[in-house]
N, C-alpha and C positions, 0 to 999 in steps of 0.2 A: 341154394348153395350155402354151405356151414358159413360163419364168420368167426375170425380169430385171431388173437394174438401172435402172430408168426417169428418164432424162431428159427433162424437159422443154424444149422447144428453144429457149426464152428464156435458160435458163440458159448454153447456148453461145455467147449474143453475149456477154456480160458473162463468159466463160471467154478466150475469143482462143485456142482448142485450132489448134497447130499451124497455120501459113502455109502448108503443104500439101494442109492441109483433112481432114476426117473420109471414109472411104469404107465401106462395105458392106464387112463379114467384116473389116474393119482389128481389130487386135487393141491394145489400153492396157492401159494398168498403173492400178491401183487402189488407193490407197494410203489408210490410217486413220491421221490426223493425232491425232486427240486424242478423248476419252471427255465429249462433255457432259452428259449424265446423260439419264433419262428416255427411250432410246431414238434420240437425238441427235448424231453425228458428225461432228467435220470432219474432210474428208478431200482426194485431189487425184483428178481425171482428167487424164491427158496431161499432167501437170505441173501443172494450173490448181486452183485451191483451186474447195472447192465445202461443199456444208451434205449430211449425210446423214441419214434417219428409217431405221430399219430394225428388226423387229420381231424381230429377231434378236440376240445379244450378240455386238460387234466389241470388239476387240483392238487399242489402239494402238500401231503401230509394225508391224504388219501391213498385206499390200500382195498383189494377185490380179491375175493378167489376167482380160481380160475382150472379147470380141467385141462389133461395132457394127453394128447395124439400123437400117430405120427403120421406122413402121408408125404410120400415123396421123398425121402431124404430129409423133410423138414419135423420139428417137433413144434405143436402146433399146441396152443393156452386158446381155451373160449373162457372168456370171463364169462360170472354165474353173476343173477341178480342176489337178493336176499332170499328169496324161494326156492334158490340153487337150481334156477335155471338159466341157462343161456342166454346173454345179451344179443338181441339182434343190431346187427348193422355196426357193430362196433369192431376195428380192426385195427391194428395198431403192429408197426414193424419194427423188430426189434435187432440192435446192434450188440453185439457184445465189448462192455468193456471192458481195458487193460485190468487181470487182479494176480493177487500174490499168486495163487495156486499154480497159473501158468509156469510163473518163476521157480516155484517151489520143485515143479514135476523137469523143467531143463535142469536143473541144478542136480536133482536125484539124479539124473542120467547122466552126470558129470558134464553137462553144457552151459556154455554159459545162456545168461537171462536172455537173447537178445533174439532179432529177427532173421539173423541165417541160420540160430539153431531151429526154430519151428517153422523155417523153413526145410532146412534138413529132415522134421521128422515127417512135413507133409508129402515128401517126394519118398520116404521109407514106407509111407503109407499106400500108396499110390501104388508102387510096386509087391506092397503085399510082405514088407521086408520086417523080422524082428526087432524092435527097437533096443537093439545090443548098446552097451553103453559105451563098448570099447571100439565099435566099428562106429558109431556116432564120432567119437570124440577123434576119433582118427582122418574120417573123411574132415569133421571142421578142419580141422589144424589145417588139411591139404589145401583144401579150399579158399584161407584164407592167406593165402601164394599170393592169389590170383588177382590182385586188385583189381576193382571196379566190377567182377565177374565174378563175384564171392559165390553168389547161388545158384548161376548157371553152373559153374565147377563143382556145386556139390551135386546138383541135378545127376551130370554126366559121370561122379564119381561112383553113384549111389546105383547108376545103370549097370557099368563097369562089374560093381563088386555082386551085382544081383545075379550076371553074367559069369560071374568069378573070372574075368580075363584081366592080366597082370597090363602093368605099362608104368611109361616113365611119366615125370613132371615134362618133360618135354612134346612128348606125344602127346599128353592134353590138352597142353598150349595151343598142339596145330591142331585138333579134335574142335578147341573152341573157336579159333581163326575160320578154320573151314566150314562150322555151322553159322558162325556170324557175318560170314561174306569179306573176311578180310586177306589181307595176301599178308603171309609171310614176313617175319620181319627178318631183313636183310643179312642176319646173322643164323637166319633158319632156315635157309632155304634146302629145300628138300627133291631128292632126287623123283623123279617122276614114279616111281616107281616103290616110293616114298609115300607117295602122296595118298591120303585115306587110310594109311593104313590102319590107323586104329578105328576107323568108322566103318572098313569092312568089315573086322572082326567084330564088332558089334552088331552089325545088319547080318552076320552068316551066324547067330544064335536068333533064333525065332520065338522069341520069348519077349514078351514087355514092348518096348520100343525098336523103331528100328526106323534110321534117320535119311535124310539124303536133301544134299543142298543142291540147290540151282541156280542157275542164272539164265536172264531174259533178256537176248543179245539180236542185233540189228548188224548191216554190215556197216555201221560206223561203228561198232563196237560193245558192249555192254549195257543196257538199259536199268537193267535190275540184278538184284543179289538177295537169296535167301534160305528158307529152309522147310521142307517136309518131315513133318512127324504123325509115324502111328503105331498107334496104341493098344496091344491086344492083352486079353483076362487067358486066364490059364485053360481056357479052352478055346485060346485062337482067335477068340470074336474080336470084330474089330470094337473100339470103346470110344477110343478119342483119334479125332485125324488134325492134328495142330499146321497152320499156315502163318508163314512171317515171310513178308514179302519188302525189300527195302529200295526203293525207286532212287535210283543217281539219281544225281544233278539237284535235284529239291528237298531231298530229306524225308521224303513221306515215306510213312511204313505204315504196314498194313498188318493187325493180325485178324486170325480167324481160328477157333477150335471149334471143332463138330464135335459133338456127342453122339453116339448109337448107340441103338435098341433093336435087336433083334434083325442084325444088318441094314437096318435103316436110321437114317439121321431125323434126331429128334428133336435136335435143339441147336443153334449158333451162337455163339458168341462173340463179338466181334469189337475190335479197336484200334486208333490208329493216331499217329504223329502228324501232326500239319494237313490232317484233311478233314472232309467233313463230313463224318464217321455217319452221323443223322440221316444225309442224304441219303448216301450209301446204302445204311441199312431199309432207306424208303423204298428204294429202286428195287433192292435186294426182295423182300417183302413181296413188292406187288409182283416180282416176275415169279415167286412162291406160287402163288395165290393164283394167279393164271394159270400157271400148270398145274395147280390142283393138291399139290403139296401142302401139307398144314406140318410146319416146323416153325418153334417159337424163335425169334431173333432178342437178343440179349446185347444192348448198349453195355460195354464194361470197363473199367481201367485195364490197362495195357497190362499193369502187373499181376493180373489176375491168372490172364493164359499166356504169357511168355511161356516159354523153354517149352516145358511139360506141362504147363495150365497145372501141376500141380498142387498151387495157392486154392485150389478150388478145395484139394480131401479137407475135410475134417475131423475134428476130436468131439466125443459127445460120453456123456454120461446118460445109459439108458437102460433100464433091466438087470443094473445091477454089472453091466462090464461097462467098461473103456474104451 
């Protein structure tokens, strides 16, 4: 098996590597900025500062080339010896860090610098949507109504206009009430008849997403409150099936997003509040494994698959596009 320095390709939007763009067998320079202890480096690709893990001990003020792939969704550095060949066994995982260009490219788009606009553009991406600077700057402004629920509102706006179906500040109030398991605030309450209406008109276009909340009730009453999402490409397939599951009385929640491949699920990811997610996915795993399933399971932070798990697209510079 190859070894390499692993990029993730989110890291490359927030990089701005070269206006020429990254190509297959291109050859950078790899540089070690500084020693943060713990196994921790910053360092640069192609000039662009970046965060290094490496289980290896680096040297700062030391600097390697290194060749470029791609494989999976990821862009992938083998560092070369002096022979310009390939270092064995050498592997190192790379973070991107915060730089101008990030700021530079929300600002071109009339956004501001911050984490709901590249948020916004991850969920414009996701859906396949043009990054308009005036439907960007329109859905923020709406979105940030919404306190505490800045980026699930833009999520749900960003659906809405993909869908082109019209609605009030009010209706996505109870749009976000009804996917988040909450009731109604007392001054909203809505005729039954009322109720979903904006999440039917979204589930009766069969494009993108299409939602549906639940609850997990006993005859004392409600146990659980949550929400189903899935996720189909412009030919129907399904892509992502997202689960948010929030248990009364204790506070645990549970999320899950599935990936597919060719109707089948290829990968989990999974996270949760107040429980013990490790287990979980241990139990999870071995009952895989007995049924003969080989699907990877992914320990992640919560914010990664909320709403739409769309914190997962990313931005890459590669062949010369964006």
């Amino acid at each position: 098996m190859n070894t390499g320095v692993i990029v993730q390709t989110s890291q490359l939007s927030r990089m701005g590597v070269a206006p020429r763009g990254l190509q297959n067998g291109s050859q950078v320079l790899v540089r070690i900025i500084a020693d943060k202890g713990g196994g921790k480096y910053e360092g640069s690709v192609a000039g662009a500062r970046i965060n290094i893990n490496s289980r290896t001990p680096l040297t700062a003020g030391t600097s390697f080339k290194a060749t470029i792939s791609t494989q999976n969704g990821q862009i992938l550095l083998y560092p070369l010896n002096e022979n310009g060949e390939v270092v064995q066994n050498a592997l190192f995982t790379m973070e991107a860090a915060q730089t101008e260009q990030l700021a530079s490219l929300l600002q071109s788009l009339g956004l501001n610098p911050d984490d709901l606009s590249y948020h916004l553009m991850q969920q414009l991406k996701q859906l396949g949507m043009k990054m308009d600077s005036s439907l960007l700057s329109k859905i923020y402004n709406l979105s940030v109504k919404f306190k505490g629920k800045e980026k699930r509102a833009a999520e749900l706006i960003a659906i809405l206009a993909k869908k082109g179906i019209d609605f009030s500040e009010e209706e996505l109030l109870s749009l976000l009430q009804e996917l988040g398991g909450e009731d109604p605030a007392e001054d909203n309450q809505k005729s039954q008849n009322d109720e979903y209406k904006l999440l039917n008109k979204i589930n009766s276009i069969k494009n993108t997403w299409q939602m549906l909340p639940y609850e997990i009730v006993s005859n004392m009453g409600a146990l659980a409150k949550g929400s189903l999402g899935f996720f189909v490409d412009e030919t129907s397939s399904l892509k992502l099936l997202n689960l948010e599951c929030n248990w009364l009385g204790n506070n645990h929640k549970y999320l899950f997003s599935l990936e597919y491949e060719k109707g089948l699920c290829s990968n989990i990811k999974m996270s949760g509040q107040g429980v013990d997610v490790s287990k979980l996915a241990d139990i999870l795993d071995k009952r895989l494994i007995a049924s003969g399933k080989q699907i990877t399971i992914e320990i992640v932070e919560p914010e990664l698959i909320e709403g739409t798990a769309c914190s997962q697209e990313e931005f890459y510079v590669f062949g010369g596009e964006v």
